[in-house]
C-alpha positions in Angstrom: 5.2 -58.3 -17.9 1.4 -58.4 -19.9 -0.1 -57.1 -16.7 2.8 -54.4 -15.8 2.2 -53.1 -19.6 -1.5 -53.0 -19.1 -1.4 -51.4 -16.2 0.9 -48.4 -17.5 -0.7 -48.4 -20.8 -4.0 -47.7 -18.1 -2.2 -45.1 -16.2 -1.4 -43.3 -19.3 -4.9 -42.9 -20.6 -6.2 -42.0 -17.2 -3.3 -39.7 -16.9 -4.3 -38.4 -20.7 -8.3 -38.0 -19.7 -7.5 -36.1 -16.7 -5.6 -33.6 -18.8 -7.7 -32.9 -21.7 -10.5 -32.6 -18.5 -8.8 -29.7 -17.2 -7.6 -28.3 -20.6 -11.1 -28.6 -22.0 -12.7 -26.5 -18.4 -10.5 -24.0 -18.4 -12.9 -22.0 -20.1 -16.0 -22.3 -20.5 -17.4 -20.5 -24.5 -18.9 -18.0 -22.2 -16.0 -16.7 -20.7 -14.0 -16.7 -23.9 -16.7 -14.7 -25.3 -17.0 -11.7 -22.6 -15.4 -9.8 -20.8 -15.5 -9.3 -16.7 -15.9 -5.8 -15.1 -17.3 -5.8 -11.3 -18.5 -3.0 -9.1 -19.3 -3.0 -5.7 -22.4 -0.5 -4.2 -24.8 -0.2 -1.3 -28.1 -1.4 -3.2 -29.4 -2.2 0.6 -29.4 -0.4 3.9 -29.4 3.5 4.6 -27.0 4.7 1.8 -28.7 2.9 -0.9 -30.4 5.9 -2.1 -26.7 6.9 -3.2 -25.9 3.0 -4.5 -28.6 2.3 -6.6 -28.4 5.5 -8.4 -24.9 5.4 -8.9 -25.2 1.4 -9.9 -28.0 2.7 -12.7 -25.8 4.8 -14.6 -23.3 2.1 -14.8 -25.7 -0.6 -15.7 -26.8 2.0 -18.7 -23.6 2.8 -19.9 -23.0 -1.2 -19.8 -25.9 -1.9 -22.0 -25.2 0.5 -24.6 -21.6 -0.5 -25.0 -22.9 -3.8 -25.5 -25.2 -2.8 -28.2 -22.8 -0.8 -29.9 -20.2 -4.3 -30.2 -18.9 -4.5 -26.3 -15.3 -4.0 -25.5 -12.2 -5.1 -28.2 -15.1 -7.2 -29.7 -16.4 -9.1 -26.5 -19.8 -8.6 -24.5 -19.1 -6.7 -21.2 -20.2 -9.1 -18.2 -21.0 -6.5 -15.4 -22.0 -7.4 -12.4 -22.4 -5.4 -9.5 -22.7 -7.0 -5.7 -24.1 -4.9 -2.6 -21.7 -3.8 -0.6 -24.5 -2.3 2.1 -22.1 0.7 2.4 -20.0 -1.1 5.0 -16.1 -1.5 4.2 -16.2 -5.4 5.4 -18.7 -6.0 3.1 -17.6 -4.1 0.5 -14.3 -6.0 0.9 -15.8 -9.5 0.9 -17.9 -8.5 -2.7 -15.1 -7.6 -4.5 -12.7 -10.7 -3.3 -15.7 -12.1 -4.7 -15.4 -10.1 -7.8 -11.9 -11.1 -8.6 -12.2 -14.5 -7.7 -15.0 -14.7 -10.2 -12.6 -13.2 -12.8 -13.1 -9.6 -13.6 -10.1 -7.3 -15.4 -11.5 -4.2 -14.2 -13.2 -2.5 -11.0 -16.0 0.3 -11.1 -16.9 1.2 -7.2 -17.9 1.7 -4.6 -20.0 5.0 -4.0 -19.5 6.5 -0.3 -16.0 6.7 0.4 -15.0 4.7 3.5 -16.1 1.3 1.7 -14.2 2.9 -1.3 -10.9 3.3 0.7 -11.5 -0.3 2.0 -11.4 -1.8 -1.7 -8.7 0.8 -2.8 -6.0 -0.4 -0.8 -7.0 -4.1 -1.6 -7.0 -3.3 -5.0 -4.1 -1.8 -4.4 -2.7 -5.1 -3.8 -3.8 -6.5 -6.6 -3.0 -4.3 -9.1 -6.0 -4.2 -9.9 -7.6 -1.4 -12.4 -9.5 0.6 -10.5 -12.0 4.0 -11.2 -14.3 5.3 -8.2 -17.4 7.5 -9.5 -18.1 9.6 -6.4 -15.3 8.8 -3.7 -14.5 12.4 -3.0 -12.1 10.9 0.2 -8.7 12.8 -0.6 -6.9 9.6 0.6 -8.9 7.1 -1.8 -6.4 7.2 -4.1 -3.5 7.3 -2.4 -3.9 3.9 -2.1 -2.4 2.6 -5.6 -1.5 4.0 -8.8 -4.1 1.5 -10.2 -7.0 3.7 -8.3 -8.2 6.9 -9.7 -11.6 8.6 -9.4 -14.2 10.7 -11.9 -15.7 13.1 -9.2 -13.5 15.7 -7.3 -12.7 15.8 -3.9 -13.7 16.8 -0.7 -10.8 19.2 -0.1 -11.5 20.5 -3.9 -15.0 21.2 -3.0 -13.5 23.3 0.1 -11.6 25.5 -2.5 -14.4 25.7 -4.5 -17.1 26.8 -1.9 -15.0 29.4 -0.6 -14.4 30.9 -3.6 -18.4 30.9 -4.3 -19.0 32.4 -1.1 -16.5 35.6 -1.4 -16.5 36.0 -5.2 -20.1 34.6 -6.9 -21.9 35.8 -3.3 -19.9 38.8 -2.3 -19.7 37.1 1.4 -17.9 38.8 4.3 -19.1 36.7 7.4 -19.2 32.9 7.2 -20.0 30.5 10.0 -19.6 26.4 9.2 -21.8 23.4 11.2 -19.7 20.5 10.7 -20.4 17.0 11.2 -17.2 15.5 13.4 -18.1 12.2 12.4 -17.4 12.2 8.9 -14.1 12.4 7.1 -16.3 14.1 4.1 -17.8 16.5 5.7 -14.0 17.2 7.7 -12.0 17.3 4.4 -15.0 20.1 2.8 -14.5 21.9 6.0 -10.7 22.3 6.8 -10.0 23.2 2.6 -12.8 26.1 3.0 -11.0 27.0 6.1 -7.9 27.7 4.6 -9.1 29.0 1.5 -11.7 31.6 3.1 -8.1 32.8 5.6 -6.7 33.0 2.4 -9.5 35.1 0.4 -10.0 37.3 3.6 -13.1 35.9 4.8 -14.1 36.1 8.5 -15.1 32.5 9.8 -17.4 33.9 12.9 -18.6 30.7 13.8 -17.6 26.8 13.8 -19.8 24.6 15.6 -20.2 20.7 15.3 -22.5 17.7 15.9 -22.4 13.8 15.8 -23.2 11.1 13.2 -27.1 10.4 14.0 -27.9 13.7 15.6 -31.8 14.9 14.8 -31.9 18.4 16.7 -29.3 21.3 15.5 -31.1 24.5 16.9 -28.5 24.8 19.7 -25.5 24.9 17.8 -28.0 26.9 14.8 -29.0 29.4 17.5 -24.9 30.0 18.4 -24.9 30.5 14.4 -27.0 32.8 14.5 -26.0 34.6 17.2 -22.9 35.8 14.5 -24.9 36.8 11.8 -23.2 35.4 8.8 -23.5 35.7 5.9 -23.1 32.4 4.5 -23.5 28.8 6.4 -22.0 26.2 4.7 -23.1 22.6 5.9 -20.5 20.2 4.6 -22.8 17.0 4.4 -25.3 15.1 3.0 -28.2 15.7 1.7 -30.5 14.2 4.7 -28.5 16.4 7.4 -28.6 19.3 5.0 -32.2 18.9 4.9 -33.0 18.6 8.7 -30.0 21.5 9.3 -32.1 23.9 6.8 -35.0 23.4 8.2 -33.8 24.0 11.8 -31.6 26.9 10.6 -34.5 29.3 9.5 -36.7 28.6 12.6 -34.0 29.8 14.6 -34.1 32.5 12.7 -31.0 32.4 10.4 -30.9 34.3 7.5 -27.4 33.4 5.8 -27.4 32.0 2.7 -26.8 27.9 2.6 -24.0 26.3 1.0 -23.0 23.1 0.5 -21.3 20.2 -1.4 -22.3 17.4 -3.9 -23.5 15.3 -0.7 -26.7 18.1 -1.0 -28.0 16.6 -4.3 -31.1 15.0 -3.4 -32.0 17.0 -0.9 -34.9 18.9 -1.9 -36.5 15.2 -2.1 -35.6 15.0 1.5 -38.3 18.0 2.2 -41.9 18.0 2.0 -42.7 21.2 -0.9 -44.5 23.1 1.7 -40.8 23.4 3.1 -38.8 24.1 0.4 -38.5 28.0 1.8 -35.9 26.6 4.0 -33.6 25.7 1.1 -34.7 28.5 -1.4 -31.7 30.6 -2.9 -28.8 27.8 -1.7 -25.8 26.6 -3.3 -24.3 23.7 -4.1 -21.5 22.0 -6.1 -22.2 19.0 -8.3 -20.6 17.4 -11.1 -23.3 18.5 -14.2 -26.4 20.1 -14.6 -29.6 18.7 -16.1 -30.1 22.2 -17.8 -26.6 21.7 -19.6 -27.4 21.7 -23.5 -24.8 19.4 -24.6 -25.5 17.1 -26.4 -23.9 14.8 -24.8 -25.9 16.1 -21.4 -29.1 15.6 -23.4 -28.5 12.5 -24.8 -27.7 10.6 -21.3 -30.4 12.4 -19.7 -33.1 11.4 -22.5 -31.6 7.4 -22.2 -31.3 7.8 -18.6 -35.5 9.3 -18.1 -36.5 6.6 -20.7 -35.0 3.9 -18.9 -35.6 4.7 -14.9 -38.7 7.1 -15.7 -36.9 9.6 -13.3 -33.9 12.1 -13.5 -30.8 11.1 -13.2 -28.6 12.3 -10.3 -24.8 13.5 -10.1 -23.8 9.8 -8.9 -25.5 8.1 -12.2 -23.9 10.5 -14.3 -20.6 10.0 -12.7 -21.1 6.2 -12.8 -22.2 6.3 -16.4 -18.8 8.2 -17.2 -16.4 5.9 -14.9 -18.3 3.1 -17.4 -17.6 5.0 -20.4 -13.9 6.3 -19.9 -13.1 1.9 -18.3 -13.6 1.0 -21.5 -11.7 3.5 -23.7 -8.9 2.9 -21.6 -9.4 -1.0 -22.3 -9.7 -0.6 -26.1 -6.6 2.2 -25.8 -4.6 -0.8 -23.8 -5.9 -3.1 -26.9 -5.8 -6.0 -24.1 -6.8 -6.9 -20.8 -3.3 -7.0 -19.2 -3.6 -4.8 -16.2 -0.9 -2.3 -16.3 -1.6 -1.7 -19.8 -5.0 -0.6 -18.8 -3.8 1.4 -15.6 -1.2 3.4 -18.0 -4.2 4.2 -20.3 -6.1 5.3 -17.7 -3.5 7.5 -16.8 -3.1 9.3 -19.9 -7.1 9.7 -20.3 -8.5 12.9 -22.0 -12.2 12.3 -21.7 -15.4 14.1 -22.3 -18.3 13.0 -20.4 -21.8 13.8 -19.4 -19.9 15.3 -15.9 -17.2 17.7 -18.3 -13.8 17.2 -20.0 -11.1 15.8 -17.8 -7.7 14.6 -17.2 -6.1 13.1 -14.3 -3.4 15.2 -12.3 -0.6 13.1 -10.2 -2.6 11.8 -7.3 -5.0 10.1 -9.7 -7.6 13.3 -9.4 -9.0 14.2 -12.1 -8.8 18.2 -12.9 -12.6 19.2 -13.7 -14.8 22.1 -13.4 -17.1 22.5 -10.9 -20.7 23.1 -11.5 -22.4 25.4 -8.9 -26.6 24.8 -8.8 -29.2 27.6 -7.1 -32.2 26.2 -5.7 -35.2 28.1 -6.6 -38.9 26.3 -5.7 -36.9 23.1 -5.4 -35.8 22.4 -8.2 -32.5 22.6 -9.3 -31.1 25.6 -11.6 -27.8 26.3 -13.1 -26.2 29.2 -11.8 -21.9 29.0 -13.0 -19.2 27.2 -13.7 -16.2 27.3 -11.3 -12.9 26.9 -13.3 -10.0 25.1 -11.6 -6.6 27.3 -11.3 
């Protein structure tokens, strides 16, 4: 009897350690203490141009949260993991994420890796803001997955509307690039917008993910004389396409979408004639005197010693509007923050905004003229 006593008596206490061991790890004073928010970006590989500018106006927005008492009264622990811009990776880094115990989700920046994490987020309920996916379908995913910039159909709208009414366009002609769905959604809203606005679309030609040499569909461009070309890409392509375009003689004023900012970096100066007197749609203007616009811009120099570009602005409000949906929720629980989300009615450095029933948010759309390469403010497309 002695020894079975002792030996229960031994079992509890073991039973009693291994219990307070696991209540006592549960967590650790550092996690009680902060709070988790991931985000996902290419910082590597060919789109990281877009991925460390994007990931820069987060991390700003993070620090001066922090200094100014965090979120509900806890230090913000962001941490952002390179998805390379490829959807497998982008998958794997924010599994990651969650695993390591975040309660929110800023990310990612090009859309296909975006779509990849919506619709796994999706799953998981988990709260979810996109700075730059302009995919239409991104969204669509969840109700937990909305998104700061406009879309690539909006954009569509928007450009044909600048072509016919700001440019007093007849003639259009369009080089798109088959292999992206962003380029595909700009194109097929202009489409229908310029058939509905009564302008002639006298040319459509295409090309391939990769391709280096334009001039033969440019010279069936210009062939038609238009009036305006809009290339629905990025700002690489748009670079190369510009160039190309005026040695084949094309005189048609260039359009394009927010894929274009950058682009003027993409050219040595001694080329900048090729882009001179082009459009493009973005989400602010450096020339904006908001104070708001000022303020960011003046953090944002001191910080990276270089201007900030649509993608850090529109990460540095997806940072900003997180967590006044957070402190609106007054907890972490996640449909609480999804519902405040919802009902948002921000102004950030990118405008005012509210989100419409696909999670899009209804925005104006700044329209910047390149003059000697740099870029001016020319108007402000309201949405109908």
């Amino acid at each position: 009897m002695k020894k079975l006593t002792t030996m229960l008596l031994g079992l509890s206490l073991l039973i009693t350690a291994c219990g307070g061991e696991k209540e006592t790890t549960t967590a650790t004073p550092k996690e009680s203490e902060t709070l988790k928010i991931g985000s996902t970006s290419p910082l590597t590989g060919p789109l990281a141009i877009y991925g460390v500018t994007a990931t820069n106006g987060a991390k700003l927005a993070m620090e001066e949260i922090n200094k100014n008492g965090g979120i509900l009264g806890k230090q913000v622990e962001f941490t952002v993991l390179d998805s390379k811009g490829d959807s497998t990776e982008a998958i794997t880094a924010y599994n990651r994420l969650v695993d390591e115990g975040i309660v929110a989700f800023i990310g990612d920046a090009p859309s296909k890796p975006t779509l990849a994490i919506a619709e796994v987020a999706a799953q998981d309920n988990m709260p979810m803001i996109t700075p730059t996916g302009t995919q239409f379908n991104i969204t669509e995913a969840g109700p937990n997955v909305f998104r700061i910039c406009f879309t690539d159909p909006y954009q569509g709208v928007i450009l044909a509307n600048l072509a016919k009414n700001n440019l007093g366009a007849n003639t259009v002609a369009i080089l798109v690039n088959n292999s992206s769905d962003h380029s595909d959604g700009v194109t097929k809203a202009f489409i229908e917008e310029a058939n509905r606005l009564g302008l002639n679309i006298v040319a459509k030609e295409g090309y391939a993910e990769g391709d280096k040499d334009f001039r033969a569909q440019l010279t069936k461009v210009a062939a038609t004389n238009p009036d305006v070309l809009l290339i629905p890409d990025y700002y690489e392509q748009a670079a190369l396409i510009s160039t190309q375009a005026r040695e084949v003689g094309l005189t048609a004023t260039l359009i394009g979408p927010d894929g274009w900012d950058g682009v003027a970096k993409a050219l040595d100066p001694s080329a900048y004639g090729a882009i001179e007197n082009s459009y493009f749609t973005n989400h602010y203007s450096l020339d904006d005197p908001s104070e708001k616009v000022q303020k960011f811009l003046k953090a944002y120099r001191e910080k990276y010693n270089e201007d900030p570009s649509s993608f850090s602005a529109l990460s540095y409000d997806a940072a900003y509007l997180m967590k006044d949906a957070i402190e609106k929720a007054g907890s972490t629980e996640k449909e609480a923050i999804i519902k405040a989300i919802k009902e948002s009615d921000f102004d950030g450095v990118t405008g005012h905004l509210k989100f419409d029933d696909k999670n899009n948010p209804v925005k104006a759309v700044t329209v910047l003229k390149i003059v000697n390469g740099k870029y001016t403010f020319d108007s402000v497309i309201q949405p109908n």
